[in-house]
TIBAMAR-955360 format. One record per residue (C-alpha): residue in three letters; chain; z, y, x. Coordinates in steps of 0.25 Angstrom, whole numbers, plus 5000, padded with zeros to 4 digits. Layout:
N
PT, ala, A, Z, Y, X
...
This chain:
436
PT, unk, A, 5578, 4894, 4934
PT, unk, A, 5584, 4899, 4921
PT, unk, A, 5586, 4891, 4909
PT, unk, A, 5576, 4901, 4902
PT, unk, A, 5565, 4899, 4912
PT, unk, A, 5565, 4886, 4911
PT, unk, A, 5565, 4885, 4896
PT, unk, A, 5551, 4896, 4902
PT, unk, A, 5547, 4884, 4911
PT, unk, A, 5547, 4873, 4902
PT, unk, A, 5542, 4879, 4890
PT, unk, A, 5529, 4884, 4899
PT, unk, A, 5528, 4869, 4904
PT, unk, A, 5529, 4865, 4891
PT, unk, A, 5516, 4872, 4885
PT, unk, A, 5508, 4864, 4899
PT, unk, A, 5516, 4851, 4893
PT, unk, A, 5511, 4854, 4878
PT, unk, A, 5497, 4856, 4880
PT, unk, A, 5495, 4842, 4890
PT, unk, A, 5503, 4836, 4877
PT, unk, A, 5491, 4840, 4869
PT, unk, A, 5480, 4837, 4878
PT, unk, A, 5487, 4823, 4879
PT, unk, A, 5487, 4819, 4864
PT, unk, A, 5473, 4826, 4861
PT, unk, A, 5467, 4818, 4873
PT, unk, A, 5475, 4805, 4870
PT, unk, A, 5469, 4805, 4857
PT, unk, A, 5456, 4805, 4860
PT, unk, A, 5459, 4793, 4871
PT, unk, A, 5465, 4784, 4861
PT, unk, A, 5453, 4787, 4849
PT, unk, A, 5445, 4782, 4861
PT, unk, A, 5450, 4769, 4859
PT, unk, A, 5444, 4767, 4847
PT, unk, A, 5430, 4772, 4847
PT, unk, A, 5425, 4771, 4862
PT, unk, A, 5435, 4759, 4866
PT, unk, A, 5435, 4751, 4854
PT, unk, A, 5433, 4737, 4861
PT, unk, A, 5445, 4740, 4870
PT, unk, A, 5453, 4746, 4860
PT, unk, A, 5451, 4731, 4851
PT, unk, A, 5452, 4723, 4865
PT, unk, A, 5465, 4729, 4872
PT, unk, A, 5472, 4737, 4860
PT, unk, A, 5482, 4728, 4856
PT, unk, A, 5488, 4729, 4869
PT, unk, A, 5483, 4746, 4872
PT, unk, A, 5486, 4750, 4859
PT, unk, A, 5502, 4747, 4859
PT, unk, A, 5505, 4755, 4870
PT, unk, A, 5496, 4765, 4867
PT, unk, A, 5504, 4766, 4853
PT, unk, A, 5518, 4765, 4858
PT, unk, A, 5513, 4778, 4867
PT, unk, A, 5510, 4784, 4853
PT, unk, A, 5522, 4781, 4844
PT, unk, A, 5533, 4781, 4855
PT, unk, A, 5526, 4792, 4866
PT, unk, A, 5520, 4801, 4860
PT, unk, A, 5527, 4803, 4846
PT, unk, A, 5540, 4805, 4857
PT, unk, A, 5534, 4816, 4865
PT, unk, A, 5527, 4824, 4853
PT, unk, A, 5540, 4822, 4847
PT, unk, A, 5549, 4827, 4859
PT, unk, A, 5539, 4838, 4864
PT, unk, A, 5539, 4844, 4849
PT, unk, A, 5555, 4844, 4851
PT, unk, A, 5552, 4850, 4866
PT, unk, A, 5543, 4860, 4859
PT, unk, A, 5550, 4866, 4849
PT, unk, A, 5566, 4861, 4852
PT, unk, A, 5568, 4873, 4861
PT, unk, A, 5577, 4879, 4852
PT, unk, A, 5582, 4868, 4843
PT, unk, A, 5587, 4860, 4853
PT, unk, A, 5599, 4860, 4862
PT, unk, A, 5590, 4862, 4879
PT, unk, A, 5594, 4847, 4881
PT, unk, A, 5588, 4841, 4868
PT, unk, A, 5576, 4850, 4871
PT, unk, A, 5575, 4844, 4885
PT, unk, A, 5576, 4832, 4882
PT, unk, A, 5564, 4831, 4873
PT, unk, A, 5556, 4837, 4886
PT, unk, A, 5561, 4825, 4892
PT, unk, A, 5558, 4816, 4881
PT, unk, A, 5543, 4822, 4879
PT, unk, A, 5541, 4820, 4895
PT, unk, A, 5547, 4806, 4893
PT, unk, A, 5538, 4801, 4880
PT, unk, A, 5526, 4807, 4890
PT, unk, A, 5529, 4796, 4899
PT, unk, A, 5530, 4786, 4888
PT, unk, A, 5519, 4790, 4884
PT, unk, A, 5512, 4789, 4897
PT, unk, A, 5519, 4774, 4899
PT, unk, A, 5512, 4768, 4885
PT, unk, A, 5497, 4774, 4889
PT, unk, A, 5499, 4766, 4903
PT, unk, A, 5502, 4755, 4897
PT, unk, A, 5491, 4754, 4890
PT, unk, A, 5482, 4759, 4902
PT, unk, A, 5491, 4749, 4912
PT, unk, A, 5484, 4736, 4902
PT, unk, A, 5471, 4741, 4904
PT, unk, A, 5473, 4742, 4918
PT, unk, A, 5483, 4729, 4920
PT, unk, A, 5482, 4722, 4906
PT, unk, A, 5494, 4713, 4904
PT, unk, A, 5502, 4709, 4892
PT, unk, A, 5491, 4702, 4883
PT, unk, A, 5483, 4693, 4880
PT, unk, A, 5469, 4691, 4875
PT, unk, A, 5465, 4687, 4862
PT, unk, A, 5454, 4686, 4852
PT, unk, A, 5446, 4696, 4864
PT, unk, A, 5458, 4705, 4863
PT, unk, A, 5470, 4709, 4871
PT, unk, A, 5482, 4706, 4864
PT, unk, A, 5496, 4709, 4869
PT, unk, A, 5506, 4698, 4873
PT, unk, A, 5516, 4707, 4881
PT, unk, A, 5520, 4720, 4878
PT, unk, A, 5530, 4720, 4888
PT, unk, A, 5519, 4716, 4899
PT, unk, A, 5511, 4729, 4896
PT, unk, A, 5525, 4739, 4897
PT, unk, A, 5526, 4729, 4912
PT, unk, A, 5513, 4729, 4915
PT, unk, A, 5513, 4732, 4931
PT, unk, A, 5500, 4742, 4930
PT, unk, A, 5510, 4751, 4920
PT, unk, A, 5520, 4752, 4928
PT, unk, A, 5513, 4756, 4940
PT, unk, A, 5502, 4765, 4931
PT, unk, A, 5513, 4773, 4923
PT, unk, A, 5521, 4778, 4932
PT, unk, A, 5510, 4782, 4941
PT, unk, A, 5504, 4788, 4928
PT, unk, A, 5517, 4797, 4924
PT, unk, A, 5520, 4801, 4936
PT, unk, A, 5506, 4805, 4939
PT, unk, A, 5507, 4813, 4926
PT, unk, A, 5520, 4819, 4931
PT, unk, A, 5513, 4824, 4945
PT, unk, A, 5504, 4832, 4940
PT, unk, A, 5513, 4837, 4928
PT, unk, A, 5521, 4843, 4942
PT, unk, A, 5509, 4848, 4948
PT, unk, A, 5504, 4854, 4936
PT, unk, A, 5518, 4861, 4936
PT, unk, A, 5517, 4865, 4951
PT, unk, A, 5505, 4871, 4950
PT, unk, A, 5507, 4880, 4938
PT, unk, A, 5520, 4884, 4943
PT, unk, A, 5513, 4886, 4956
PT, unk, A, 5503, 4896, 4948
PT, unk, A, 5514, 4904, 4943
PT, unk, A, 5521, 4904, 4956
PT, unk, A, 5509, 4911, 4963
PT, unk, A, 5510, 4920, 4955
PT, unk, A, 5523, 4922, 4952
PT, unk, A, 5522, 4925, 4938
PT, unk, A, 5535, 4916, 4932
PT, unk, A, 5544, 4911, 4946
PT, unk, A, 5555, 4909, 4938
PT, unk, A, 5549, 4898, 4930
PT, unk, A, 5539, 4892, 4939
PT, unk, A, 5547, 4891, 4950
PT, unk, A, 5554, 4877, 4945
PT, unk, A, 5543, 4871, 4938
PT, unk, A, 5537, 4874, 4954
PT, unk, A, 5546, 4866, 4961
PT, unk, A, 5550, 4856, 4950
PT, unk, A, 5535, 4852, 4948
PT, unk, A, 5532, 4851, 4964
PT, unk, A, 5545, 4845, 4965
PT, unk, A, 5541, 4833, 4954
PT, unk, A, 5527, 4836, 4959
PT, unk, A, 5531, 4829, 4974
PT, unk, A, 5539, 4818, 4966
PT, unk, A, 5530, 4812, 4956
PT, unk, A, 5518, 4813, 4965
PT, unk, A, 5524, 4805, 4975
PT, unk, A, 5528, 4794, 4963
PT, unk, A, 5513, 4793, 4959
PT, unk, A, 5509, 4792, 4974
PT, unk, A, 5518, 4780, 4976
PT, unk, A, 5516, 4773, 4963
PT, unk, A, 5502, 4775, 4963
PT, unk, A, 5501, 4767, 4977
PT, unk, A, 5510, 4756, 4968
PT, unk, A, 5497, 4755, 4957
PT, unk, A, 5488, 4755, 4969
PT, unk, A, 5495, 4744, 4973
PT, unk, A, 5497, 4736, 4960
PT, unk, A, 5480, 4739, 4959
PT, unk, A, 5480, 4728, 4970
PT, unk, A, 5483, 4716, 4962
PT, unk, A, 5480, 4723, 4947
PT, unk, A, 5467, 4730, 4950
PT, unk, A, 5463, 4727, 4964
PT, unk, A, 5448, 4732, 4960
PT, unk, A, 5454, 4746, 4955
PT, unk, A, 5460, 4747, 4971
PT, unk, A, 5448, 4741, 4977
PT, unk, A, 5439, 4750, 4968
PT, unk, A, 5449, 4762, 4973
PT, unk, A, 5445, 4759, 4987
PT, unk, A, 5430, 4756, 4987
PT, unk, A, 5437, 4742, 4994
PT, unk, A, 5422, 4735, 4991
PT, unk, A, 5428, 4723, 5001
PT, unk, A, 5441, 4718, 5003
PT, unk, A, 5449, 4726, 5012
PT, unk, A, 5454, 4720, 5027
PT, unk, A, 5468, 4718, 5028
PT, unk, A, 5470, 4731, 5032
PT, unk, A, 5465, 4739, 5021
PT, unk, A, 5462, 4753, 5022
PT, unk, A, 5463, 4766, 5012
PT, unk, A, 5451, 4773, 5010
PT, unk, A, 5452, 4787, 5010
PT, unk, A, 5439, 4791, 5006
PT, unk, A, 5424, 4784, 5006
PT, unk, A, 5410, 4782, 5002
PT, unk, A, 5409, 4772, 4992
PT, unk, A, 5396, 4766, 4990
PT, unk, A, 5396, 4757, 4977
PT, unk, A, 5382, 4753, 4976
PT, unk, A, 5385, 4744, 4989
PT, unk, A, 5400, 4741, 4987
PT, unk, A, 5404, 4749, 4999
PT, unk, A, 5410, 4761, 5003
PT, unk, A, 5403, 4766, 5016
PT, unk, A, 5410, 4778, 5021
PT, unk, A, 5425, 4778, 5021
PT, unk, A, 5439, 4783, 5027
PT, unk, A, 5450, 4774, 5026
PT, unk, A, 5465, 4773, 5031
PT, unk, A, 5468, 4761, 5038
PT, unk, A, 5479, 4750, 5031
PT, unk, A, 5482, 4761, 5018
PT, unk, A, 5474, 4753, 5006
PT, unk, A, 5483, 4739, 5012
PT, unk, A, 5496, 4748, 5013
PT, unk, A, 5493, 4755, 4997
PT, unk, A, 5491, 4742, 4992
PT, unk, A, 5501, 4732, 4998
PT, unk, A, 5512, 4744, 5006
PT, unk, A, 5507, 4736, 5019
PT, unk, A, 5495, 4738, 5029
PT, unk, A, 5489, 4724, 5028
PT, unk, A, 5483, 4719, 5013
PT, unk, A, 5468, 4716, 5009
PT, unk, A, 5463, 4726, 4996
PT, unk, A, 5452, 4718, 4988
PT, unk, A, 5440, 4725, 4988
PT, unk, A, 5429, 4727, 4977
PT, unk, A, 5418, 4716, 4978
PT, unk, A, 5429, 4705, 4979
PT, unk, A, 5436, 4710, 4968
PT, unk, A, 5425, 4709, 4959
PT, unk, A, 5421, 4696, 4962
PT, unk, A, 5435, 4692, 4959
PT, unk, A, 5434, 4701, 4944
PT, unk, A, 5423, 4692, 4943
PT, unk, A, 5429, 4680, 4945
PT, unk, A, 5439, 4683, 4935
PT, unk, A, 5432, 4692, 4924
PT, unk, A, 5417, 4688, 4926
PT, unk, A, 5405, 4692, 4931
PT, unk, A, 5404, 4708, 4931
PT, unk, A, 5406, 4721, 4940
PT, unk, A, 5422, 4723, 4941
PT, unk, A, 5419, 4735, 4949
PT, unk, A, 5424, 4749, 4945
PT, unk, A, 5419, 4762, 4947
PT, unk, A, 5423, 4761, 4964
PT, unk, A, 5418, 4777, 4966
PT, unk, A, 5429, 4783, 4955
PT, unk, A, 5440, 4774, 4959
PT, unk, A, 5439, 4776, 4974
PT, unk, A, 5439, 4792, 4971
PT, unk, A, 5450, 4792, 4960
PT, unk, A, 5458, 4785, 4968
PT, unk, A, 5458, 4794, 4980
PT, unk, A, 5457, 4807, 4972
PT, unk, A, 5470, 4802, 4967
PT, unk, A, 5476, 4797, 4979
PT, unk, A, 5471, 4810, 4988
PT, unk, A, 5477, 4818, 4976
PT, unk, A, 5489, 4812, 4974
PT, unk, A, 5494, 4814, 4988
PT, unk, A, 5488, 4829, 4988
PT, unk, A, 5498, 4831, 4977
PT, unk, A, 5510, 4824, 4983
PT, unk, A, 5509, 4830, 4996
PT, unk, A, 5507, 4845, 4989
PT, unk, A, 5521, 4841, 4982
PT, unk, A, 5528, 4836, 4994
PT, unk, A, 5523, 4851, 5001
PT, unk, A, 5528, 4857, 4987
PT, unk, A, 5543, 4851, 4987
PT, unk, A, 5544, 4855, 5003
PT, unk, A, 5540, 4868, 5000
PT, unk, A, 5550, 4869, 4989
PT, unk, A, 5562, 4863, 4999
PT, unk, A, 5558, 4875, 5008
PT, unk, A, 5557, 4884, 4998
PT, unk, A, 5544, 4888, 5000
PT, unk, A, 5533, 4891, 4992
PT, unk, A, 5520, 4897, 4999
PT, unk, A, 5508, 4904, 4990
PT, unk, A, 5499, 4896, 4995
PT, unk, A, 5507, 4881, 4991
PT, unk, A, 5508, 4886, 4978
PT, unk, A, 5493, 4890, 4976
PT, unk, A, 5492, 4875, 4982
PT, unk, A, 5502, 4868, 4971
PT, unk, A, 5493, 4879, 4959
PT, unk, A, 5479, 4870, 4964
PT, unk, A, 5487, 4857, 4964
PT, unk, A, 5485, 4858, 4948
PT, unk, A, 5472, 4849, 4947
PT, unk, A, 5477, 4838, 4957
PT, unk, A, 5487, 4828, 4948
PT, unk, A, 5475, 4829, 4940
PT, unk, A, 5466, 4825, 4949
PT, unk, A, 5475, 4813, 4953
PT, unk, A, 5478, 4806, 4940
PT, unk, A, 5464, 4810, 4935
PT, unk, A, 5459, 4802, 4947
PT, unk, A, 5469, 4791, 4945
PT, unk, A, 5466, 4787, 4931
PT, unk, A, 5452, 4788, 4935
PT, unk, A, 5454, 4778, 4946
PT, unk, A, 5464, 4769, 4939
PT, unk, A, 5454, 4768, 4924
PT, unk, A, 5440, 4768, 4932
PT, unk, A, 5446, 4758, 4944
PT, unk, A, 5449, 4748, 4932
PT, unk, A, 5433, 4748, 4927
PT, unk, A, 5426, 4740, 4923
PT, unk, A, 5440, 4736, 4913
PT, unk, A, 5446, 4744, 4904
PT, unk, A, 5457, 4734, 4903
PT, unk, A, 5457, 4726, 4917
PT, unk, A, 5452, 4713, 4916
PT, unk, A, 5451, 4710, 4902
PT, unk, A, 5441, 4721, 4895
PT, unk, A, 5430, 4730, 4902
PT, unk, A, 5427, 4744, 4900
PT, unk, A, 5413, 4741, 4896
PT, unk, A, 5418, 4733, 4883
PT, unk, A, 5429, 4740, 4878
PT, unk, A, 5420, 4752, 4871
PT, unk, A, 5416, 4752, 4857
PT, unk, A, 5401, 4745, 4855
PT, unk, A, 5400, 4752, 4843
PT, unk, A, 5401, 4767, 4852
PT, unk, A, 5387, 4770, 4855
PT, unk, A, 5386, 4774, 4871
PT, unk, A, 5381, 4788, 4863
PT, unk, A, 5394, 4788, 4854
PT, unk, A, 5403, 4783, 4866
PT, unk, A, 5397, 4796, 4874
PT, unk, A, 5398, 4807, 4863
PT, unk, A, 5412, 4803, 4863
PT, unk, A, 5416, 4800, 4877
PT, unk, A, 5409, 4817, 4878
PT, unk, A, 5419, 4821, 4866
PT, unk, A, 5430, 4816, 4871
PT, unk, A, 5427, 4823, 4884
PT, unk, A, 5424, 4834, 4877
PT, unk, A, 5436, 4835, 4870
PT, unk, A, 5445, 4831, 4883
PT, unk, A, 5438, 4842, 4890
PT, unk, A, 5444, 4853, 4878
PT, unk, A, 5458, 4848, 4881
PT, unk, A, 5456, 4849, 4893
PT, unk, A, 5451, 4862, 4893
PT, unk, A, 5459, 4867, 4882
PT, unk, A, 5473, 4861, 4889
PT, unk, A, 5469, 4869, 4904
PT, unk, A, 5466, 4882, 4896
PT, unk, A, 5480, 4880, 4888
PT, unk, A, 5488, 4876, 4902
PT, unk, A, 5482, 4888, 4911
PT, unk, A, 5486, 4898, 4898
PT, unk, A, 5498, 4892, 4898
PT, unk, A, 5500, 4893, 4913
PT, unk, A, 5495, 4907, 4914
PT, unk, A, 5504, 4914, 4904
PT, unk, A, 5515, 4906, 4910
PT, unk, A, 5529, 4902, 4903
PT, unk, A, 5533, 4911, 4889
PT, unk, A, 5547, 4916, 4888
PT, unk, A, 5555, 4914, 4874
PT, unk, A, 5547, 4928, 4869
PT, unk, A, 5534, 4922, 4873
PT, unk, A, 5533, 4931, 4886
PT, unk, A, 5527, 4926, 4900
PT, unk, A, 5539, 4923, 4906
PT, unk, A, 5536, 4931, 4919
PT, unk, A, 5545, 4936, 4929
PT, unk, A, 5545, 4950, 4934
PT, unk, A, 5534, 4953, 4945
PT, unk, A, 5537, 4946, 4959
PT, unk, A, 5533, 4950, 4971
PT, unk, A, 5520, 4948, 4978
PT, unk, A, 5518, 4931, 4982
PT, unk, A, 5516, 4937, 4997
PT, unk, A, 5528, 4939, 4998
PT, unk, A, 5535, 4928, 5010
PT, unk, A, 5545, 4919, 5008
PT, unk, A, 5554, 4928, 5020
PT, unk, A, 5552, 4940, 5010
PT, unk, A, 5559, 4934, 4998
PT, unk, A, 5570, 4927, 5007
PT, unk, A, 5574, 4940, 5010
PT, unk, A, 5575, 4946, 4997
PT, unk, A, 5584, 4934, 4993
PT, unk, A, 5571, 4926, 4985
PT, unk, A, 5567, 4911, 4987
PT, unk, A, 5554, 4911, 4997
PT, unk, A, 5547, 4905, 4984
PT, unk, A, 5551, 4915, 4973
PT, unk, A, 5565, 4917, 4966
PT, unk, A, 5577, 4918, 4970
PT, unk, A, 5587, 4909, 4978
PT, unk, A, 5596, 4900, 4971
């Protein structure tokens, strides 16, 4: 690849990059005004300790990667190409900053350290305990590079696209294999960090786990996995269900022998310890979410895995890359159904054992003022949205822009029938182009 196409390639990733910016920022907006109309009870109880993070992500984050992505934008020919680089780098770098600060403030609510309360109110004793809190640790790495899979896969399968149809090899040939290749690594690093947060749910949320397993009853000592089943919450049973022997005791302690508390006790013990109410959450969306996300996950890394052989043999059938063009929608399902299991399995709190979701809405909201805006923010989520997807597939279609503002297109190619055999023989690599 040519330092021209590449200046192509990273241009035409850029505009993908700039349109998620500003879906970002729109809907991080909305979000944090939320704070202060519908959640003005946990805004008063917890800000002390929610708002500091939240504003280092804002004067540090995101002033640094707005800054550094302007620089990106328009530096192209006011900067020598390592300069320019390096504010790519520091625009993808200030991201995950910016990633690191939110987490923080979502690791308290799920793993609250670091304060004390006072006068009906959290008040932070430790900063240093939040930036050590284990839960971050274990959530922000997970998070990023979750974020950083399907970034790869959303770059596989548009490069895919184009491969099909052979419309620009010369670009999308690398962005192919660089984004299968990170694609294969950064799966396998969510994989094995998230069975680390599994694991750490143990002893920080063991009603999340239990919850995440329909475990109504303490496990034997031998504890297995379910694979799937049919939950029955009105009788605190599942009746129906499919189940691998040793796996929950080996994802939760690395060994086949170890008991996994189960529902019912758990909430006797929440009792106990918090008073008299139901410490149940919602078993029906935990248990799903968390398969969904497990299933795909290791849908996704095994396609990787089949996509970095492929490229070690040098062989890139049709039908693998109509495979990889379809494989757009799951990263989204996974993390989508991982957050869903990670804020739902925390109900009835919104900050673990200290505040419940139930009392951290404003009394002054009306339920008929806490519906019209619950609708318009949906509404205006669902015009992102669909304003983002129309912008990414025109931006897809027409495909990278050369210097005159051109489609950078290559000259017709032949027919995508033609064998692997047939270009060997006329010098060509089996997967289009030429041999190196």
């Amino acid at each position: 690849m040519k330092a021209e196409e590449y200046k192509v390639a990273v241009k035409f990733w850029m505009k993908i990059y700039l349109v998620n910016f500003a879906v970002g920022v729109v809907t991080g907006i909305i979000q944090e005004f939320q704070f202060g109309t519908n959640w003005s009870q946990f805004s008063r109880f917890v800000g002390d300790i929610f708002g500091a993070p939240l504003a280092i992500e804002v004067l540090m984050a995101f002033f640094l990667e707005s800054t550094f992505l302007g620089i990106w934008i328009y530096g192209w020919d006011y900067l020598s190409p390592r300069l320019h680089l390096l504010s790519v780098w520091l625009t993808s770098i200030a991201s995950v900053i910016s990633a690191f600060w939110i987490l923080t403030a979502n690791s308290f609510m799920q793993e609250p350290v670091g304060y004390m309360v006072r006068h009906g109110r959290a008040e932070m004793v430790n900063f240093f305990a939040l930036l050590g809190n284990p839960q971050l640790w274990l959530e922000f790495p997970h998070t990023v590079f979750g974020a950083m899979a399907l970034s790869s896969f959303f770059m596989a399968s548009v490069s895919a696209y184009h491969l099909i149809r052979h419309t620009n090899d010369a670009v999308f040939d690398p962005s192919y294999r660089l984004a299968m290749t990170s694609a294969l690594i950064f799966s396998v690093l969510v994989f094995v960090l998230g069975h680390e947060q599994a694991q750490h749910l143990i002893t920080a949320q063991p009603m999340k786990m239990a919850a995440s397993e329909a475990l109504w009853h303490t496990s034997p000592l031998h504890a297995p996995w379910t694979v799937i089943g049919w939950i029955n919450v009105a009788r605190h049973a599942t009746p129906f269900v499919i189940q691998i022997p040793d796996l929950l005791s080996i994802l939760a302690y690395n060994r086949f022998t170890g008991r996994v508390l189960g529902i019912t006790e758990l909430n006797h013990l929440y009792q106990k310890k918090f008073g008299m109410a139901s410490y149940i959450p919602p078993v029906n969306p935990t248990f799903w979410s968390f398969r969904i996300m497990i299933f795909v996950g290791t849908a996704m890394m095994l396609i990787a895995m089949v996509g970095t052989y492929m490229m070690a043999k040098k062989v890139r059938p049709r039908w693998f890359l109509v495979l990889t063009e379809w494989t757009l929608i799951l990263p989204y399902m996974a993390t989508t159904s991982g957050w869903l299991m990670t804020e739902v399995g925390r109900q009835p709190w919104i900050v673990f054992g200290l505040m419940f979701t139930a009392k951290a809405n404003s009394p002054l909201v009306s339920l008929t003022e806490l519906w019209t805006t619950v609708i318009a923010f949906g509404l205006v989520y669902l015009s992102v949205g669909a304003a983002a997807v129309y912008l990414f597939v025109h931006i897809i279609h027409a495909g990278p822009q050369t210097e005159e503002g051109q489609e950078a297109r290559p000259k017709p190619q032949e027919s995508l029938f033609v064998t692997g055999q047939e270009r060997h023989a006329r010098g060509q690599d089996p997967i289009g182009g030429e041999w190196h």
